[in-house]
C-alpha positions in Angstrom: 33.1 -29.1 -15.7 31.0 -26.3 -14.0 30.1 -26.5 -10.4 26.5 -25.9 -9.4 24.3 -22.2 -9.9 24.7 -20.4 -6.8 22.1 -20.5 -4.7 20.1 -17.9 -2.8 19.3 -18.7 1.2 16.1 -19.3 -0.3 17.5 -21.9 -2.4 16.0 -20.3 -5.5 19.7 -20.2 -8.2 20.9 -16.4 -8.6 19.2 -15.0 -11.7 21.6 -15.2 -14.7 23.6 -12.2 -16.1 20.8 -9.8 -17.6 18.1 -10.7 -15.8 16.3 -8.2 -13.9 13.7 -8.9 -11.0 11.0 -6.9 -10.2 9.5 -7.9 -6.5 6.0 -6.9 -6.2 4.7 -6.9 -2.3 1.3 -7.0 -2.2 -0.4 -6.0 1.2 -4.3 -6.3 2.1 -5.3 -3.3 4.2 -6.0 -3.4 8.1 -9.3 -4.7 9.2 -12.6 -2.9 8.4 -14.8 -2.1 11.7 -17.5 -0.1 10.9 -19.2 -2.1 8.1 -22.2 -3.0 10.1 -22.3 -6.5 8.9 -22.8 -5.1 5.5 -21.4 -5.5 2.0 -18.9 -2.6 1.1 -17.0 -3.3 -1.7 -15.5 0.2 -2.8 -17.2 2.0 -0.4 -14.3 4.3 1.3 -14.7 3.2 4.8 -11.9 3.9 7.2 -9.7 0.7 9.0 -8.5 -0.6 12.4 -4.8 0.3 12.5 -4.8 -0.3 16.4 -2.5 -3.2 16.5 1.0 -1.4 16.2 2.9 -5.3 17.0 1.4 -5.6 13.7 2.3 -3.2 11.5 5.6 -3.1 13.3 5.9 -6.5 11.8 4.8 -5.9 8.5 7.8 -2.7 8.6 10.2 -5.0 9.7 10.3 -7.2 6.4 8.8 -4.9 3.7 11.9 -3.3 1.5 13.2 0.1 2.4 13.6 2.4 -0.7 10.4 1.0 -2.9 8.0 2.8 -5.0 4.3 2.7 -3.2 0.9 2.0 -4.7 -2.7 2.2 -3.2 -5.6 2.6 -4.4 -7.5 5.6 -3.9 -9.8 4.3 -1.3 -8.4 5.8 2.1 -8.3 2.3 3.9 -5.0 1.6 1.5 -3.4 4.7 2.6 -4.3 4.7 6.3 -3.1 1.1 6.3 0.4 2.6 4.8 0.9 5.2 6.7 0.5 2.8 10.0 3.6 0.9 8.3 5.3 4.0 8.4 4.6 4.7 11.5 5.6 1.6 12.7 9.7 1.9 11.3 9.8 1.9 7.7 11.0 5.3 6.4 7.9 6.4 4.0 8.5 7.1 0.3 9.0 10.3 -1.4 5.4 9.9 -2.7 2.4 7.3 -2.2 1.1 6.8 -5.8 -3.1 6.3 -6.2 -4.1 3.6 -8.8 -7.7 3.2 -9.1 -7.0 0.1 -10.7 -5.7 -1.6 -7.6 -9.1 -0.7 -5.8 -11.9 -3.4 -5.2 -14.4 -4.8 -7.0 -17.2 -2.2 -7.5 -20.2 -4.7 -6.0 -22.5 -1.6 -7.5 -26.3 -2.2 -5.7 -24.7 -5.4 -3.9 -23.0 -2.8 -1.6 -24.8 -1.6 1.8 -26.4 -5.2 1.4 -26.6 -7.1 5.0 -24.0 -9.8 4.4 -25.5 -12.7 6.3 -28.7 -11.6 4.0 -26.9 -11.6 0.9 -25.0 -15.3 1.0 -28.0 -16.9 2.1 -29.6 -15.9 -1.0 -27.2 -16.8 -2.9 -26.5 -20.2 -4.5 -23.2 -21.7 -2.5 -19.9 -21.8 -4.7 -18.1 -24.3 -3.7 -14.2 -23.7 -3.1 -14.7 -19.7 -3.7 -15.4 -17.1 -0.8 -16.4 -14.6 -3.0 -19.6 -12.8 -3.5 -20.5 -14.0 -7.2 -18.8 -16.4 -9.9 -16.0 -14.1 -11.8 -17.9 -13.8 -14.9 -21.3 -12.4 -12.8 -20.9 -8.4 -13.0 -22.9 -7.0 -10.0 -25.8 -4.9 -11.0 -24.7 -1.3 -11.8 -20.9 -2.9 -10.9 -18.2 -5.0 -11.7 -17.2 -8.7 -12.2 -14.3 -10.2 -11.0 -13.3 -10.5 -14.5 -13.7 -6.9 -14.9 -11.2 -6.4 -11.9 -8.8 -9.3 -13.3 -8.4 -7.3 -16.9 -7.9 -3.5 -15.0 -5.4 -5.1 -12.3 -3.2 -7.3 -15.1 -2.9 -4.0 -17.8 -2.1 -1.8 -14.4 0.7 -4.3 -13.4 1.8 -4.7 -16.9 2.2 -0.5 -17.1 4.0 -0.1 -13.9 6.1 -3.0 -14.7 7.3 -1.1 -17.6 7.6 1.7 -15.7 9.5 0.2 -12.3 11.5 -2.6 -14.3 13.8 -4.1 -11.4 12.4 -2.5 -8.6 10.9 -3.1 -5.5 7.0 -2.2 -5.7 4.7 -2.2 -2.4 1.1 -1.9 -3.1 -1.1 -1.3 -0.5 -4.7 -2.8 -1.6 -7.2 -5.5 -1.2 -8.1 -9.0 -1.4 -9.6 -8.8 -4.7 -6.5 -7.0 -7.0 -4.1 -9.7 -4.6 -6.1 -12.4 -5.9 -6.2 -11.1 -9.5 -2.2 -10.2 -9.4 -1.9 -13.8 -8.3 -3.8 -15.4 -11.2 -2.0 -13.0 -13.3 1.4 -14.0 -12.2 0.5 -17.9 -12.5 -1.3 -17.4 -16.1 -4.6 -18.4 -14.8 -8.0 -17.2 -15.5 -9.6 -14.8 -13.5 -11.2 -17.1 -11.6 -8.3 -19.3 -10.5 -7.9 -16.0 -8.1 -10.8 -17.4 -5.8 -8.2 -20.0 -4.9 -6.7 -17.6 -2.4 -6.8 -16.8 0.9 -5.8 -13.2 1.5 -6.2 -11.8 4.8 -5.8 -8.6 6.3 -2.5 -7.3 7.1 -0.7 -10.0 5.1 1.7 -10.0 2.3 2.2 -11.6 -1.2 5.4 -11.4 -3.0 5.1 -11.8 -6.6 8.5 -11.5 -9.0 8.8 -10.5 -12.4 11.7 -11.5 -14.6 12.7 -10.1 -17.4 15.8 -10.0 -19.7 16.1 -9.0 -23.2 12.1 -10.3 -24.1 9.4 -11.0 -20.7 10.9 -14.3 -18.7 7.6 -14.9 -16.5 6.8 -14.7 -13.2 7.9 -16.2 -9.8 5.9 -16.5 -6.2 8.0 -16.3 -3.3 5.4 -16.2 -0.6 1.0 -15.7 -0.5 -0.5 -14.4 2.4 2.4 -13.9 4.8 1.4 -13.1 8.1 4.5 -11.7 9.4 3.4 -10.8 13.2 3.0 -14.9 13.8 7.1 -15.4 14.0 6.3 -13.3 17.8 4.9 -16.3 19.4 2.9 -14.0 22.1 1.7 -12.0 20.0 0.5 -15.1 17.5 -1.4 -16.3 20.7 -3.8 -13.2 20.6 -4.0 -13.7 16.4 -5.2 -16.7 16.5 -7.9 -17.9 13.1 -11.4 -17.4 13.8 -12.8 -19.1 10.6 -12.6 -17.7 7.3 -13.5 -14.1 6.7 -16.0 -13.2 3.9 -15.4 -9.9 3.5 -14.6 -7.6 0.1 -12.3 -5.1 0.4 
């Protein structure tokens, strides 16, 4: 009689013979500053990259030797190159995928925030500006992000099959690559808490047909295993911010 699947440290069983696992890391860019209190959507503001403990975190567990994604908005690649910067030898290239931008909030954007959600009717359980299936005037919906961010990961799957992929992008694609990966509509995404700087690993498997998807971890905030540094990071309430 056979003994019991070896088990990773993880205690997830090694994949069978055949199987190949494609690890998607997903990381939200580095804080927004200059906003104004105003909704920006994919306006192509710059980011905060101050905090080096941070990033230096974020180097320390992201794979060497991965193939890079961001989108084409330059808070993605600053927030990359601040990884680099911090210890993780950079890629040969930094690919741009307009898919893996934000939602394009169209005349919502350059809105006063504050102004905006008290206009609005409250949706309960979502921190997003509109239900999935409301496409901002001269914009997007969520479900319009959803559709561009699945057929993107389904290409570079194709592509990458058992790589490691690191995309540098924003809280909207992360929550759309999650409800991909867990076969949910676009609007189980709102679920989510993504904040900035963290991570989300999400695994493809495949063998001779598509095996499915695994989620190792969802908003990892690596910098909190230094407990002084987790003492200055400590939650101020949620964030309602696109981007």
């Amino acid at each position: 009689m056979s003994g019991p699947l070896p088990r990773s440290t993880a205690g997830i069983p090694h994949p069978s013979a055949g199987v190949e696992i494609t690890r998607w890391w997903w990381v939200r860019h580095a804080p927004v500053r200059e906003d104004d209190g105003r909704i920006y959507g994919q306006k192509d503001l710059n980011c905060d990259c101050s905090d080096t403990a941070v990033f230096a975190a974020m180097a320390r567990i992201l794979p060497r030797d991965a193939v890079w994604y961001a989108s084409h908005l330059r808070r993605t690649h600053q927030t990359a190159q601040a990884i680099w910067t911090a210890g993780l030898p950079p890629p040969e290239a930094l690919h741009q995928e307009r898919a893996f931008a934000e939602q394009d909030l169209g005349e919502w954007q350059g809105r006063n925030r504050a102004e905006f959600f008290a206009s609005r009717p409250p949706q309960i359980g979502s921190y997003w500006f509109a239900p999935a299936d409301e496409r901002a005037p001269g914009g997007e919906s969520f479900v319009d992000l959803f559709e561009r961010v699945g057929a993107a990961i389904e290409r570079i799957n194709a592509q990458h099959r058992g790589c490691d992929i690191v995309v540098a992008s924003h809280g909207g694609p992360i929550k759309a690559a999650i409800a991909h990966a867990l076969g949910l509509p676009a609007a189980g995404g709102f679920a989510f808490t993504i904040d900035n700087c963290s991570v989300t690993r999400l695994d493809h498997l495949s063998g001779d047909a598509p095996i499915g998807w695994r989620v190792p971890m969802i908003n990892q905030q690596p910098w909190i295993a230094d407990p002084s540094h987790a003492a200055m990071h400590q939650p101020a309430g949620p964030e309602i911010k696109l981007g």
